[in-house]
N, C-alpha and C positions, 0 to 999 in steps of 0.2 A: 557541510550541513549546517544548518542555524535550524534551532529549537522553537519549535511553534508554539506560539503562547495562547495565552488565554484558557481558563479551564473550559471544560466541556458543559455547558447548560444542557439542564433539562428538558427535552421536546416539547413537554408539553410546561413549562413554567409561565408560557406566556398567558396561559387560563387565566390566573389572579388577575394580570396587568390590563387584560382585555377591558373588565369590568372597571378599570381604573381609568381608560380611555387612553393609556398609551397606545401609541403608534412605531410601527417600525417599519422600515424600511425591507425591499428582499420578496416581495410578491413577485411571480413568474403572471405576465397579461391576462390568463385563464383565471390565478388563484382571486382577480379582484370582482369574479363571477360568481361570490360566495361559495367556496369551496367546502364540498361535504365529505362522508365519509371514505367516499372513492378516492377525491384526490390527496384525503389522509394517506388511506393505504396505501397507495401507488407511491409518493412522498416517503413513507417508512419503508416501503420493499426498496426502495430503491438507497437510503441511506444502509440497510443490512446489506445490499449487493455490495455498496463501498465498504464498509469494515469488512467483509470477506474478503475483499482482495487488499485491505491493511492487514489484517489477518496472514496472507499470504507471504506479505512484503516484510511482514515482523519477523515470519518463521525463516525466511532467506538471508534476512539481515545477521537476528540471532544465531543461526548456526555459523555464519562466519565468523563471527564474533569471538565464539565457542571457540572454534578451530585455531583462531588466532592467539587465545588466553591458552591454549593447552600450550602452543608453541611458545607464548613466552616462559611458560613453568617452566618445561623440558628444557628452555637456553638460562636461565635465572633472570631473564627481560634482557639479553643479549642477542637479539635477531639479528644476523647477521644479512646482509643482502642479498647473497646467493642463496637463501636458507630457501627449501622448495613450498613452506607459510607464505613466501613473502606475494606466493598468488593472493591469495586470501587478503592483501592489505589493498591489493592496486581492486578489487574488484569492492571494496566496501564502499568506498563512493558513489557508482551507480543505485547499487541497490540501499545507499541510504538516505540517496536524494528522491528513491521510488517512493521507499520506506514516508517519507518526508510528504510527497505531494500526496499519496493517498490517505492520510490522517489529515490534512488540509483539504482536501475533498470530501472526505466525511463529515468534517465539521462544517462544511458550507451547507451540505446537505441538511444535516441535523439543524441549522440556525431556519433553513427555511422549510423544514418539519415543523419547527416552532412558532412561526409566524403562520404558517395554513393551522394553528393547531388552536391559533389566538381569535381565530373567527368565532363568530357567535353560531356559528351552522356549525359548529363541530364540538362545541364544549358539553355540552350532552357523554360526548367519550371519553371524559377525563379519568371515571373509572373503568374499568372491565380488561377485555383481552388488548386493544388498543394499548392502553396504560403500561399492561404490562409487557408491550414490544417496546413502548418507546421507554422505559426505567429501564431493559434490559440494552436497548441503543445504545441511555445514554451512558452507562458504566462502561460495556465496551470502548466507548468512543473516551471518555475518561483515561480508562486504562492502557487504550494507545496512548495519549498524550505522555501519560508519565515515561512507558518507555522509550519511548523517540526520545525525548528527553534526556531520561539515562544513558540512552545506548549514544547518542549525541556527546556528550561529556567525557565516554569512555573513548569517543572515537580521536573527539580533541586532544585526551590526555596520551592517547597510548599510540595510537596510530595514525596520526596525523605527522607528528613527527618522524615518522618511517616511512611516508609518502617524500618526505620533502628531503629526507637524508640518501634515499636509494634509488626513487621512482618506477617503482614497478612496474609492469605493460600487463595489460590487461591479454589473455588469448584464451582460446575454446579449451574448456574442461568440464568436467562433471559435477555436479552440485554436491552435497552434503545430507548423506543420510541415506531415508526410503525417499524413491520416487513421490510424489505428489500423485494422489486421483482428484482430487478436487481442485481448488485453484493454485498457482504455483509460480512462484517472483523469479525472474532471472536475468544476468545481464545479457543484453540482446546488442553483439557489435553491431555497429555502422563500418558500410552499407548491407542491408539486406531490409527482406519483410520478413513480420512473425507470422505463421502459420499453424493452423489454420483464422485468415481474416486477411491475413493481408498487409495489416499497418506497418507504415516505413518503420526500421528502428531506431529508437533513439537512445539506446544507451539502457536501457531497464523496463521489461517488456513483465506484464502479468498475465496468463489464461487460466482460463478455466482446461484443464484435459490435457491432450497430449501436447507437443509443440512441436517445430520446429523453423528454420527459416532458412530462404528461399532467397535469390538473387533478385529475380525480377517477377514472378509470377511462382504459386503457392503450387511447386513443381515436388515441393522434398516430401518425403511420408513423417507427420507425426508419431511421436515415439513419446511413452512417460519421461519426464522431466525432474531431477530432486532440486530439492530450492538450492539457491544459489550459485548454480550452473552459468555458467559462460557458454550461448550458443552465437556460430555463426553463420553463414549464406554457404552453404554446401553448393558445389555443381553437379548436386544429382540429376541425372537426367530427368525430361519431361516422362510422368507416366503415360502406360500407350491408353 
């Protein structure tokens, strides 16, 4: 994992710079059709769909993490290879390279909140309920940075080392905790799709709902998911 840098700007900071006549880079072809407050909102719904699912990817990360800090209490940081934790180290990878790209998807999002926000057809909603989505964005998006961050450090110091002294194999288990109703991070082996959608796996899959996955075609039944779950390509029959 490598540490995403740069802090989190505020959505809407580019208000001041506009009137300064900086320019930035990052318009989608539409936004240079003077973008108003539609494609604000659309632009901010859609940077809140991204932290919901870093949201998801934090909570999967985190609880491994957990699991793994309880295991080195209980050994005094003497993990032994065979120890039945040592799932927990081989599966921190996936889910913190998920963990990783979906805080760098948010932040690309948010930078170009900021730039539709730098328009002269939108600074009109620098205060009100607008304001107060993107101030609450931007601290989310902030406060993943710093954990990625953390949980990045912990993983170099603690369990990176136990990746390379034992190498653990990644296989199908059960996540950490209560099931997930809302959206829910998990490693997704290769080959298979996640379900319900479809998408090939690549190694750390996020839904919204239930999940499951499929060989070739979205034949398995979704079931609740608790984060950090290892699921794989069942040969459940097609339903009839």
């Amino acid at each position: 994992m490598s540490v995403v840098k740069n802090g989190a700007r505020s959505v809407l900071v580019g208000l001041a710079l506009a009137a300064a006549g900086e320019t930035h880079a990052g318009l989608e072809p539409s936004d240079l059709l003077a973008p108003g407050p539609k494609e604000l909102d659309e632009a901010l719904g859609e940077l809140e769909r991204r932290l919901d699912r870093a949201d998801a990817a934090a909570t999967a990360l985190v609880r491994t993490h957990n699991a793994l800090g309880e295991a080195f209490a209980a050994t005094q940081g003497r993990l032994a290879c065979d120890a039945p934790a040592m799932k927990y180290v081989a599966r921190t990878t996936p889910l913190g390279e998920g963990y990783r790209d979906r805080v760098q998807a948010a932040r690309a999002q948010g930078e170009r909140v900021a730039t539709i926000a730098r328009a002269p057809t939108v600074l009109s909603l620098a205060t009100g309920p607008v304001k107060t989505r993107a101030d609450a964005a931007t601290k989310r998006l902030a406060a993943h940075e710093r954990s990625y961050a953390e949980l990045d450090a912990w993983q170099v110091r603690f369990v990176a080392p136990l990746q390379k002294r034992c190498h653990p194999l990644l296989a199908p288990d059960g996540g950490l905790g209560e099931t997930a109703t809302g959206w829910v991070a998990f490693v997704a082996l290769v080959p298979g799709r996640v379900c319900p959608g479809g998408d090939v796996a690549t190694g750390f899959a996020v839904v919204e709902g239930p999940a499951c996955m499929s060989l070739a075609s979205c034949s398995c039944t979704p079931a609740p998911v608790a984060p950090g779950a290892v699921l794989a390509a069942s040969n459940e029959p097609p339903k009839p």
